[in-house]
Biotite code that builds the C-alpha atoms (Angstrom):
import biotite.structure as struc

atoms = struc.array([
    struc.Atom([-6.425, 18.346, -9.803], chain_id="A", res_id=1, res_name="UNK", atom_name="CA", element="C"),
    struc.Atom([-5.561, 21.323, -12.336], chain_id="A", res_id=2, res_name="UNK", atom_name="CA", element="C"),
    struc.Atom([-9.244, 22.386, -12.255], chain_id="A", res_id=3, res_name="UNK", atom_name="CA", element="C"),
    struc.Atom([-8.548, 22.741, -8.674], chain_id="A", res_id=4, res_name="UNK", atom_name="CA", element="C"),
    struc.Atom([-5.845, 25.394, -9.145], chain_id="A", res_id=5, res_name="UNK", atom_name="CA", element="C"),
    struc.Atom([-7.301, 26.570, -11.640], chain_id="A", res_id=6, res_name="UNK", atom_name="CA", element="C"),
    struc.Atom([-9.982, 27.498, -9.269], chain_id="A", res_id=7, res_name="UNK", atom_name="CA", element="C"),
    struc.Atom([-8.029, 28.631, -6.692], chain_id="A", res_id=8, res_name="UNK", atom_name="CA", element="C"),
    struc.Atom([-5.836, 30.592, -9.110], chain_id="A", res_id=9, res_name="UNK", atom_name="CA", element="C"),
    struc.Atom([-9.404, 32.060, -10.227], chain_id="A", res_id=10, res_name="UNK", atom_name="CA", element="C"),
    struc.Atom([-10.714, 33.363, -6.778], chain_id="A", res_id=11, res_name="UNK", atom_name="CA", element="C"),
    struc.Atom([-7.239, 34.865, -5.914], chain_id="A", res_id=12, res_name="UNK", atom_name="CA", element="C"),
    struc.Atom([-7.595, 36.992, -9.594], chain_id="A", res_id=13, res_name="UNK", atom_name="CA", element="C"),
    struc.Atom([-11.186, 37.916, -8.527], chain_id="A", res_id=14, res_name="UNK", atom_name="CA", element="C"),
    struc.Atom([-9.594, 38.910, -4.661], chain_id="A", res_id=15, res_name="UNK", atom_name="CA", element="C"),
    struc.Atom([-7.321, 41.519, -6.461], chain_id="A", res_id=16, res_name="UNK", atom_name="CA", element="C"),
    struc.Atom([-9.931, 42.912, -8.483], chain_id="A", res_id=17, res_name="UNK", atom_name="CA", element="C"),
    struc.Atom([-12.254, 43.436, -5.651], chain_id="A", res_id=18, res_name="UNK", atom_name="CA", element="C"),
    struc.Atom([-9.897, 44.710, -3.784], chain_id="A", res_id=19, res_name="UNK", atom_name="CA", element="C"),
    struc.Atom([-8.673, 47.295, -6.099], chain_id="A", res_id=20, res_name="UNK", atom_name="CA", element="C"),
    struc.Atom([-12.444, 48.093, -6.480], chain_id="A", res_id=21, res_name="UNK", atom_name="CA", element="C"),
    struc.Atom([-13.191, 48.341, -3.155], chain_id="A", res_id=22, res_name="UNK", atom_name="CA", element="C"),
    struc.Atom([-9.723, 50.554, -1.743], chain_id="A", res_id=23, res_name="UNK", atom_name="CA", element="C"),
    struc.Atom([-10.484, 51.050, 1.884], chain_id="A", res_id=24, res_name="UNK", atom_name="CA", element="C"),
    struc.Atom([-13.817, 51.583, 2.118], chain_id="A", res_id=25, res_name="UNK", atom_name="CA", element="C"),
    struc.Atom([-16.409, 50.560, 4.937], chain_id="A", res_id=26, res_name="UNK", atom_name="CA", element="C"),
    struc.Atom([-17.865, 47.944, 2.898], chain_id="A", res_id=27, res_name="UNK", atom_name="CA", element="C"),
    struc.Atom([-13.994, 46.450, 2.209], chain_id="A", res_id=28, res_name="UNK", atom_name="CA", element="C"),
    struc.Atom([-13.623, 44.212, 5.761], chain_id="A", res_id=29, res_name="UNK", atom_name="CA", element="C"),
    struc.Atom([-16.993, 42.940, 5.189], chain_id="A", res_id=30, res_name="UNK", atom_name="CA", element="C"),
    struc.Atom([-16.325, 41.379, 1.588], chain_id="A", res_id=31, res_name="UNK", atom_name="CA", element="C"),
    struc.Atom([-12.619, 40.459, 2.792], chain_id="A", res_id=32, res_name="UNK", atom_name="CA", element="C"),
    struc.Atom([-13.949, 38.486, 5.339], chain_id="A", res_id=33, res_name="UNK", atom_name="CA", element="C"),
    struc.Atom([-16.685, 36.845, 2.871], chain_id="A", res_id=34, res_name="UNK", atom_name="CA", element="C"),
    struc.Atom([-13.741, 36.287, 0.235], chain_id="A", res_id=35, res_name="UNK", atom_name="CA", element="C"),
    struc.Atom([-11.559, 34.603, 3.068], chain_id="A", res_id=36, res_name="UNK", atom_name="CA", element="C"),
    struc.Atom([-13.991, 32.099, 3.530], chain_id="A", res_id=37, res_name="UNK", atom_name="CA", element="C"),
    struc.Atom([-14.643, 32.082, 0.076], chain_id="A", res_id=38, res_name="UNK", atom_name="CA", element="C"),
    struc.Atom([-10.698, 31.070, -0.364], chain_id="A", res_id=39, res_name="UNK", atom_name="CA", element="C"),
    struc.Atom([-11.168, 28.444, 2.442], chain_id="A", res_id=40, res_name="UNK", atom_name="CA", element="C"),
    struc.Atom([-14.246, 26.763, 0.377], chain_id="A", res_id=41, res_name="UNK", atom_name="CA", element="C"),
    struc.Atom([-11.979, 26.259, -2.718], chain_id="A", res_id=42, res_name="UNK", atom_name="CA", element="C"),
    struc.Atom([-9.322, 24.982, -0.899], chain_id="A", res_id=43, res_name="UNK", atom_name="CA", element="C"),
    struc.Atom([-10.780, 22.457, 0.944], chain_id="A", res_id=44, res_name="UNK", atom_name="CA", element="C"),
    struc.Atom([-13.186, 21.413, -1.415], chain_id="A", res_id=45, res_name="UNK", atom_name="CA", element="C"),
    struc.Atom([-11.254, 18.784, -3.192], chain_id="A", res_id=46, res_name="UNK", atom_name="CA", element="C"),
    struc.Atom([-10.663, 17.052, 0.079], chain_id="A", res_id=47, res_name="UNK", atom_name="CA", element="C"),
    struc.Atom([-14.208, 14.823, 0.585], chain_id="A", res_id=48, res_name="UNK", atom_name="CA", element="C"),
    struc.Atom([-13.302, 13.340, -2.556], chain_id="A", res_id=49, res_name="UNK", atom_name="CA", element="C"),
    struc.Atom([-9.424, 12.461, -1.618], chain_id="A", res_id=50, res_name="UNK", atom_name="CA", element="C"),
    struc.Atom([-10.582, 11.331, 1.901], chain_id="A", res_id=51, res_name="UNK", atom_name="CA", element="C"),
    struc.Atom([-13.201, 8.757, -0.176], chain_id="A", res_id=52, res_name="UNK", atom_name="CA", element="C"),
    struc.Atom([-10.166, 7.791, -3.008], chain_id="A", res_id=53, res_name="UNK", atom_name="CA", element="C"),
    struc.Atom([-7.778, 6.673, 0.324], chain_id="A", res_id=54, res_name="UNK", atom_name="CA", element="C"),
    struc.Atom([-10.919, 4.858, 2.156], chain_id="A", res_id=55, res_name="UNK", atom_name="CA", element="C"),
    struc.Atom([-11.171, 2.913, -1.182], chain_id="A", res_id=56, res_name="UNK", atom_name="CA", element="C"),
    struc.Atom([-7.462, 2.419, -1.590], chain_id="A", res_id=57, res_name="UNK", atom_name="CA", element="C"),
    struc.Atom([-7.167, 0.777, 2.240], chain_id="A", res_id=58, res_name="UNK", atom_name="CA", element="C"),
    struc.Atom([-10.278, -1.008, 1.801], chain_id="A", res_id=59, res_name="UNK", atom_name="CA", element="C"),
    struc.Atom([-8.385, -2.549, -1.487], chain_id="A", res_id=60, res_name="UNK", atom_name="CA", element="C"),
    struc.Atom([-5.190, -2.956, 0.847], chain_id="A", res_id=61, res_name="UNK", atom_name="CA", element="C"),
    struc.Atom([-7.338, -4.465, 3.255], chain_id="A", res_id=62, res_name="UNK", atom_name="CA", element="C"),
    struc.Atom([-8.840, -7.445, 0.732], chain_id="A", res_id=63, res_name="UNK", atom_name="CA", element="C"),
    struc.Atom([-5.240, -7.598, -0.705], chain_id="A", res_id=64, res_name="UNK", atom_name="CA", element="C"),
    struc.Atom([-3.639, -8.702, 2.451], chain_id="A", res_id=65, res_name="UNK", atom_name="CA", element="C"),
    struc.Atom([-6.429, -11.174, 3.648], chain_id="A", res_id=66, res_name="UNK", atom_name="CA", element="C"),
    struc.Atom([-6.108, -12.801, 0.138], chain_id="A", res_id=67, res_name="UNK", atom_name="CA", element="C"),
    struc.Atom([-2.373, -13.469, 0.757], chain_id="A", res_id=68, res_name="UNK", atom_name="CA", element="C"),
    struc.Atom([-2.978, -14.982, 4.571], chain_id="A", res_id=69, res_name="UNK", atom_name="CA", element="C"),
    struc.Atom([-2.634, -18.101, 3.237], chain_id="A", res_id=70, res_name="UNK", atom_name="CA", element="C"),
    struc.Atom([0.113, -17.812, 1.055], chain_id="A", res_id=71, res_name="UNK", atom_name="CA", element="C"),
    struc.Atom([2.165, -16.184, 4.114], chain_id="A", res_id=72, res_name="UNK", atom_name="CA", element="C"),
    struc.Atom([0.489, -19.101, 6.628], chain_id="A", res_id=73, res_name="UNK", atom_name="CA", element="C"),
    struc.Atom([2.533, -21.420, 4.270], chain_id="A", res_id=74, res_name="UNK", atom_name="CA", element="C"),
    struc.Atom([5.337, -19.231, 4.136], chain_id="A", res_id=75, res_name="UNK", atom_name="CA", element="C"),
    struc.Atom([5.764, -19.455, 8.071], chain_id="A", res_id=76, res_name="UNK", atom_name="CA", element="C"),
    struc.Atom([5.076, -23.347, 8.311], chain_id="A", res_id=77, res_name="UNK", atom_name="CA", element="C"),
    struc.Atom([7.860, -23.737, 5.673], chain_id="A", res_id=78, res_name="UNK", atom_name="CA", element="C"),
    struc.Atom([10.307, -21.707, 7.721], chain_id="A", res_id=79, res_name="UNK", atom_name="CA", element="C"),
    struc.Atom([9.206, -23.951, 10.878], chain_id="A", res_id=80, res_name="UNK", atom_name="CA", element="C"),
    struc.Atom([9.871, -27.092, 9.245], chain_id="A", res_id=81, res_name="UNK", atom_name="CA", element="C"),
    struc.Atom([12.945, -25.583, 7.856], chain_id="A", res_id=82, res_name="UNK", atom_name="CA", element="C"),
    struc.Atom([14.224, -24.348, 11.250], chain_id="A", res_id=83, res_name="UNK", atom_name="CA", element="C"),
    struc.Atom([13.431, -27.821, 12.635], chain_id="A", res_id=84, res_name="UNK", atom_name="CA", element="C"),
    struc.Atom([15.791, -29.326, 10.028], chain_id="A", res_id=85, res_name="UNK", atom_name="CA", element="C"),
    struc.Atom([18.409, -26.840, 11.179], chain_id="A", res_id=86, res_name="UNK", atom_name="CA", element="C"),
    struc.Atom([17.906, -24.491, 7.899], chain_id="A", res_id=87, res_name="UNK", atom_name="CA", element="C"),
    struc.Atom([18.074, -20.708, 9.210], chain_id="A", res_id=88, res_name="UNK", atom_name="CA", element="C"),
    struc.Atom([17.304, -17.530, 7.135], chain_id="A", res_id=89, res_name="UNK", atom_name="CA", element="C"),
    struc.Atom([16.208, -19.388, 4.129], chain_id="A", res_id=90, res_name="UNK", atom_name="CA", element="C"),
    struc.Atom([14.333, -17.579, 1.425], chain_id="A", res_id=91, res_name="UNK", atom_name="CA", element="C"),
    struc.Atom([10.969, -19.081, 1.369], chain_id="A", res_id=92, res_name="UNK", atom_name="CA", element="C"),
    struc.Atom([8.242, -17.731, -1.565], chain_id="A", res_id=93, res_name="UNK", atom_name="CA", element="C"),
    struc.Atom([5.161, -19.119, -1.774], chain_id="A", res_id=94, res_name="UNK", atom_name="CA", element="C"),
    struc.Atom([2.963, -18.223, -5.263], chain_id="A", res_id=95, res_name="UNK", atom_name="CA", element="C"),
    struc.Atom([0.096, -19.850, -5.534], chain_id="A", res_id=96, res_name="UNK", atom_name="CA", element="C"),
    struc.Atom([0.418, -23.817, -5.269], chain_id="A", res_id=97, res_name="UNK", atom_name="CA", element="C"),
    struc.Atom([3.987, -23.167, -5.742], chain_id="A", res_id=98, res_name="UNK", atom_name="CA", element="C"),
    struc.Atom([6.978, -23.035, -3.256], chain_id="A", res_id=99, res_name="UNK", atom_name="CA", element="C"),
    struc.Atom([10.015, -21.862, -3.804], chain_id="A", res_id=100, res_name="UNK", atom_name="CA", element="C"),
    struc.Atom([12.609, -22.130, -0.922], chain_id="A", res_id=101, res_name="UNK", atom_name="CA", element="C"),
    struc.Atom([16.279, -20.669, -1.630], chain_id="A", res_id=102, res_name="UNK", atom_name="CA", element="C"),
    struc.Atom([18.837, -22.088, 0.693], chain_id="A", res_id=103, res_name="UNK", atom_name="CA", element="C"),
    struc.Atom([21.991, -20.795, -1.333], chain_id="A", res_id=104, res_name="UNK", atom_name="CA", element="C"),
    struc.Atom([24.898, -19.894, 0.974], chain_id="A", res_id=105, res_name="UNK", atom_name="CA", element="C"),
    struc.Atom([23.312, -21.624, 3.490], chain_id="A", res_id=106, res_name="UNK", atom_name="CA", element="C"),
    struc.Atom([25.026, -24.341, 5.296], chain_id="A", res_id=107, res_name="UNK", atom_name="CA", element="C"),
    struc.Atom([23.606, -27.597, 5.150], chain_id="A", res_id=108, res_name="UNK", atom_name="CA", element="C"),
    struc.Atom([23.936, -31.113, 4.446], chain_id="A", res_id=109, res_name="UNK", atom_name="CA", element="C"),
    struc.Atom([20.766, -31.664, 3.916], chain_id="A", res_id=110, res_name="UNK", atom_name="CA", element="C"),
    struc.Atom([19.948, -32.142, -0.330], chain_id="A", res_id=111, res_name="UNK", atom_name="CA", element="C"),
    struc.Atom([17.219, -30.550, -2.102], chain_id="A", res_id=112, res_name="UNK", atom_name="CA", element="C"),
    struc.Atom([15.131, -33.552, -2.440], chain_id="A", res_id=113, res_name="UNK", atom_name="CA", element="C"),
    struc.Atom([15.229, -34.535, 0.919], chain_id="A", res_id=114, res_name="UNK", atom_name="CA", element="C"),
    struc.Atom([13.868, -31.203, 1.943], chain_id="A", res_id=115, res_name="UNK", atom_name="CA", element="C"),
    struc.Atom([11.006, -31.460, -0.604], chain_id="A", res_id=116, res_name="UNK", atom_name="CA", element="C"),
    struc.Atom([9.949, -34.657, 0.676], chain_id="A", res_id=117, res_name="UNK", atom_name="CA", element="C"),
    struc.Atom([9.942, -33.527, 4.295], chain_id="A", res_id=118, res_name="UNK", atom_name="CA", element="C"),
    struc.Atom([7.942, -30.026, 3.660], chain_id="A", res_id=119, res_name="UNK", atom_name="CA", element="C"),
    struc.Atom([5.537, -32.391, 0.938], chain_id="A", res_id=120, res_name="UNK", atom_name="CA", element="C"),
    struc.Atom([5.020, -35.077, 3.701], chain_id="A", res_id=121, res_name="UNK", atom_name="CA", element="C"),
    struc.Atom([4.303, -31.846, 6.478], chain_id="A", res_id=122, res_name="UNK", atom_name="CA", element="C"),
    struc.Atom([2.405, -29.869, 4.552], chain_id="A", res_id=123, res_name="UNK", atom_name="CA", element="C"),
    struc.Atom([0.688, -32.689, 2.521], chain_id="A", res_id=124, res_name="UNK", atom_name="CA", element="C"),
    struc.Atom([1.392, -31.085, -0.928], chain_id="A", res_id=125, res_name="UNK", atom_name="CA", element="C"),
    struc.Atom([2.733, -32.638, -3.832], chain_id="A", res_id=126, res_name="UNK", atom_name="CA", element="C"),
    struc.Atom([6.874, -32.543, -4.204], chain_id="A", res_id=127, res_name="UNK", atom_name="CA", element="C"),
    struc.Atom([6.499, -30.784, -8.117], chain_id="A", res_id=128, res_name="UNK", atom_name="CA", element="C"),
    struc.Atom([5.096, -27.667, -6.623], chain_id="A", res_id=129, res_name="UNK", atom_name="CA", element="C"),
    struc.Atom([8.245, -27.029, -4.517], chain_id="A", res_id=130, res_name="UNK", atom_name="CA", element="C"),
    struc.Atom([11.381, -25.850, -5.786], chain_id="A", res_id=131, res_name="UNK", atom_name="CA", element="C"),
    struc.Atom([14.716, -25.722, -3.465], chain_id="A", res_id=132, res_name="UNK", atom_name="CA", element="C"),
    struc.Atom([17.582, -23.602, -4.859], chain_id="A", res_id=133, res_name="UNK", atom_name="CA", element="C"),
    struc.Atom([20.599, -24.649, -3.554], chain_id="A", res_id=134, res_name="UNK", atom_name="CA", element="C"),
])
């Protein structure tokens, strides 16, 4: 990036010299029309490479999010089973094989291991990977 302004900084120095050379001579439109698009080259030059760094950044994205389907497939089958139990706007993580479900403040009457044996019996995972904060 700095070898980018310093090239634009660069062409601008050479602009004012040539055009202190030049004054207003017949020759002067013709290399201030060169120099423009001489000014437009530098400028734009860096962008080919930006517009390949943010292809490769969404591309990453991209993979990111289809790694975490499942995790956020879980996430939404918790919060079913949840809302069927008449649990709403409970915290629900999922990392990994573990499950974390928050239902403090909530009201419920419903205790933590109850809920963990109802989401391990839906889901058909083992009752030591979730955790229910109460």
């Amino acid at each position: 990036m700095s070898a980018w302004l310093l090239s634009i900084v660069g062409v601008i120095v050479v602009g004012a010299v040539l055009e202190i050379m030049l004054g207003e001579s017949g020759i002067s439109k013709f290399v201030k029309g060169i120099y423009g698009f001489f000014i437009l080259f530098v400028i734009v030059s860096p962008l080919p490479k930006l517009i390949k760094q943010a292809s490769a950044d969404l591309k990453f994205e991209i993979q990111s999010l289809e790694v975490s389907a499942p995790e956020a497939s879980t996430s939404a089958a918790v919060e079913t089973i949840l809302g069927e139990l008449g649990i709403e706007n409970a915290v629900v993580l999922t990392s990994g094989d573990e499950i974390y479900i928050n239902i403090s403040g909530l009201k419920t009457e419903l205790n933590a291991d109850y809920i963990k044996s109802v989401i391990s019996s839906a889901l058909n995972i083992k009752k030591e990977r979730i955790e229910v904060y109460e």
